[in-house]
C-alpha atoms as an extended CHARMM CRD file, in Angstrom:
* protein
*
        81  EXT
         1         1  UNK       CA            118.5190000000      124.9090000000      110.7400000000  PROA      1               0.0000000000
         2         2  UNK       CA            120.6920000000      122.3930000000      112.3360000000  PROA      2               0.0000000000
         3         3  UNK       CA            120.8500000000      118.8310000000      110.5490000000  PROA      3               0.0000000000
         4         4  UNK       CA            119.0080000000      117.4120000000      113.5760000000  PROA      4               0.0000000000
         5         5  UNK       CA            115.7970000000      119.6530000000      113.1370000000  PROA      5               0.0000000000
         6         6  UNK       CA            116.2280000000      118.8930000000      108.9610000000  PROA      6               0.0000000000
         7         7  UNK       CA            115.4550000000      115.1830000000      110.2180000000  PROA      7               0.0000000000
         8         8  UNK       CA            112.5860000000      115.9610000000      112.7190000000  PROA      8               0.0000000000
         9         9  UNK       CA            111.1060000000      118.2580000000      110.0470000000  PROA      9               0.0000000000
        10        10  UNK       CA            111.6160000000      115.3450000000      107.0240000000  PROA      10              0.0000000000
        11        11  UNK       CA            110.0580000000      112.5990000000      109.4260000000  PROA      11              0.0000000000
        12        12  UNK       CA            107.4800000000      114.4870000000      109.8700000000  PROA      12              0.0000000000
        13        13  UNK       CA            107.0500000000      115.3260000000      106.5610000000  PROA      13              0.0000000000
        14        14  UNK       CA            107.5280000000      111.8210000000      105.3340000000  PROA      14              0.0000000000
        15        15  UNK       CA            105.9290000000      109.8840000000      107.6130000000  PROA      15              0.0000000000
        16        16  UNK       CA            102.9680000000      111.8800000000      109.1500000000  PROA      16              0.0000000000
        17        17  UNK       CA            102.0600000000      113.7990000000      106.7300000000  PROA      17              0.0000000000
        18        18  UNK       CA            101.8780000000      117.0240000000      108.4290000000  PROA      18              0.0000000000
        19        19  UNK       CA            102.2310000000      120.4050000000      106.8270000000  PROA      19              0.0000000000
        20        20  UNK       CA            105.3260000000      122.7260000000      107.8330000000  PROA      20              0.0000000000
        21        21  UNK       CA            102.4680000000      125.3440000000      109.9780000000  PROA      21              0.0000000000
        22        22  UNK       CA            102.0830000000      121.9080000000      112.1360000000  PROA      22              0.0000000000
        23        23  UNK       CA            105.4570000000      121.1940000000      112.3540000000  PROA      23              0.0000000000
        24        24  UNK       CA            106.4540000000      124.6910000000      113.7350000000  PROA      24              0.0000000000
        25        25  UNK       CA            104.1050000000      124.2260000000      115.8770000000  PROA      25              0.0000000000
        26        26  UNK       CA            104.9610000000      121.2560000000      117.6440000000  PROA      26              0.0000000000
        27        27  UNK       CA            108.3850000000      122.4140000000      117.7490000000  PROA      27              0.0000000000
        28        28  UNK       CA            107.4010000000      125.4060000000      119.6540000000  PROA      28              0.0000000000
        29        29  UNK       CA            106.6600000000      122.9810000000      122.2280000000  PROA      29              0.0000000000
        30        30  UNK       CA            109.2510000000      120.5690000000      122.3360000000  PROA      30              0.0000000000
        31        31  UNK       CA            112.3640000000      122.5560000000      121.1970000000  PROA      31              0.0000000000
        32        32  UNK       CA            113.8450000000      126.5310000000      122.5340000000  PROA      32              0.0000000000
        33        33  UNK       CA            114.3170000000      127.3410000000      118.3720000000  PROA      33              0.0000000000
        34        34  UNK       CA            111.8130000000      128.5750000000      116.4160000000  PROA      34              0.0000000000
        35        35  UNK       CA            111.8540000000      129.5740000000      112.8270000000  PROA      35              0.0000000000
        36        36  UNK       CA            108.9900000000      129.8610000000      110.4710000000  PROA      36              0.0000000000
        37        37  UNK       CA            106.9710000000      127.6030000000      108.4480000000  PROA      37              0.0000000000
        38        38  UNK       CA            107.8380000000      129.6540000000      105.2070000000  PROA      38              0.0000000000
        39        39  UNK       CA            111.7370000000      129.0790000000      106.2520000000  PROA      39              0.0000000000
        40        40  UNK       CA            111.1290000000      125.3660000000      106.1040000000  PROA      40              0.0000000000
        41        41  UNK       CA            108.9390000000      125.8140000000      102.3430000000  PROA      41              0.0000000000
        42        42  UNK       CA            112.2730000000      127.8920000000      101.5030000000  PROA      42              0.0000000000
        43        43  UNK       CA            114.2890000000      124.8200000000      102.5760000000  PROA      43              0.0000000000
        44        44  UNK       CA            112.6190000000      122.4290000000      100.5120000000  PROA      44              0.0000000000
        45        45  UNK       CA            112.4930000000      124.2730000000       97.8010000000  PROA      45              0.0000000000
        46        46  UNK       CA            116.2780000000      124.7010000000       97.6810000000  PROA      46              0.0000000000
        47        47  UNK       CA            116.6920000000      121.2100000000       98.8280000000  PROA      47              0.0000000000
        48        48  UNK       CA            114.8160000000      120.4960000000       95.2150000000  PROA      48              0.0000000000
        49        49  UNK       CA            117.1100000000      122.7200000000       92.9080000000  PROA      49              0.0000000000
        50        50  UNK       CA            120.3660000000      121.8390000000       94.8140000000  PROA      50              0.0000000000
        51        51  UNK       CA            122.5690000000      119.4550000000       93.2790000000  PROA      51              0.0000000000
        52        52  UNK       CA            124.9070000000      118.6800000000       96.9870000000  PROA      52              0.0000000000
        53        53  UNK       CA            125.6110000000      115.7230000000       97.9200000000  PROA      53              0.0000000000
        54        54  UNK       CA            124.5080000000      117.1010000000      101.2230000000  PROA      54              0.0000000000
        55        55  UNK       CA            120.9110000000      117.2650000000      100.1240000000  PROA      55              0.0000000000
        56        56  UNK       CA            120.5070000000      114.2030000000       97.7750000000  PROA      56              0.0000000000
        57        57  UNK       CA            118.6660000000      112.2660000000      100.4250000000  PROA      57              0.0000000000
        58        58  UNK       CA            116.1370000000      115.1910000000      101.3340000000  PROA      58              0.0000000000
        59        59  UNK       CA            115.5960000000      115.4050000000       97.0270000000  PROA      59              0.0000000000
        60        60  UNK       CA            112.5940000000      113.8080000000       97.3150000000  PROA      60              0.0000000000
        61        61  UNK       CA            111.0980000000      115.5840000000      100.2680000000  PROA      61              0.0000000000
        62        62  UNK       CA            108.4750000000      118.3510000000       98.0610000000  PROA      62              0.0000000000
        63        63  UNK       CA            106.6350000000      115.3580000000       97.3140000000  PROA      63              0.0000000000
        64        64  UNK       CA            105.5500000000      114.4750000000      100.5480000000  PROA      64              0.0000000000
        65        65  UNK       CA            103.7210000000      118.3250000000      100.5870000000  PROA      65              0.0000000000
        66        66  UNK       CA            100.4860000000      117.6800000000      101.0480000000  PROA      66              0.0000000000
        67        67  UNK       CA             98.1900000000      119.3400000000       98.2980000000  PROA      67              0.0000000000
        68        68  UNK       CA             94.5720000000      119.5050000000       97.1690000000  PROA      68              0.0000000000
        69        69  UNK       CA             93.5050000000      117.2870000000       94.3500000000  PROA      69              0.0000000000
        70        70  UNK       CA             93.2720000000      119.5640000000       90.9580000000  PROA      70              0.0000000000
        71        71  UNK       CA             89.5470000000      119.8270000000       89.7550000000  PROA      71              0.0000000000
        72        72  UNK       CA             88.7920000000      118.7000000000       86.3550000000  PROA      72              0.0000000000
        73        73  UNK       CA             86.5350000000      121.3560000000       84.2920000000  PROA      73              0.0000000000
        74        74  UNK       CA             83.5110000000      119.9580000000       82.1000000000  PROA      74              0.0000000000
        75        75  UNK       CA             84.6800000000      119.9820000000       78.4390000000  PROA      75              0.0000000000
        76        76  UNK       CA             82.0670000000      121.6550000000       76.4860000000  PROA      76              0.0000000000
        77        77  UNK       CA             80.2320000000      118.7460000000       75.5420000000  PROA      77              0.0000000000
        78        78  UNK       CA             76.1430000000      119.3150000000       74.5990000000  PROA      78              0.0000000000
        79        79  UNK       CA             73.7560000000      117.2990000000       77.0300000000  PROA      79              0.0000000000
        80        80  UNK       CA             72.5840000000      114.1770000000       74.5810000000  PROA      80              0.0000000000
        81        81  UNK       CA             69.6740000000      113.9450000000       76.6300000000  PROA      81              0.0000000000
């Protein structure tokens, strides 16, 4: 990935909230390179372990994932009804 798509793909990210399958796929239509959604998970992903100066200002960028809220089970309280 060339530093200009990292950009594109953090933007995105960042400020739109998209996912990476969105991502690719407005890429396929505006840019001749394609990769894969899971390449760019693998990216971020690295981009979070890696301690370069290179990727310090992408560090950040697994939090913009978007994600399902976690669901809360009942503790097993009785009814007091």
């Amino acid at each position: 990935m060339t530093e200009v798509m990292k950009e594109r793909i953090a933007g995105l990210l960042r400020f739109e909230k998209w996912n990476p399958e969105l991502i690719i796929k407005r890429l396929e239509l505006e840019v001749e390179s394609f990769i894969s959604h899971e390449t760019i998970y693998q990216w971020i992903w690295n981009v979070k372990k890696s301690k370069k100066k290179i990727d310090a200002k992408y560090s950040n960028i697994f939090k913009s994932l978007r994600h399902g809220s976690r669901r809360w089970k009942r503790s097993n309280i009785k009814d007091v009804r």
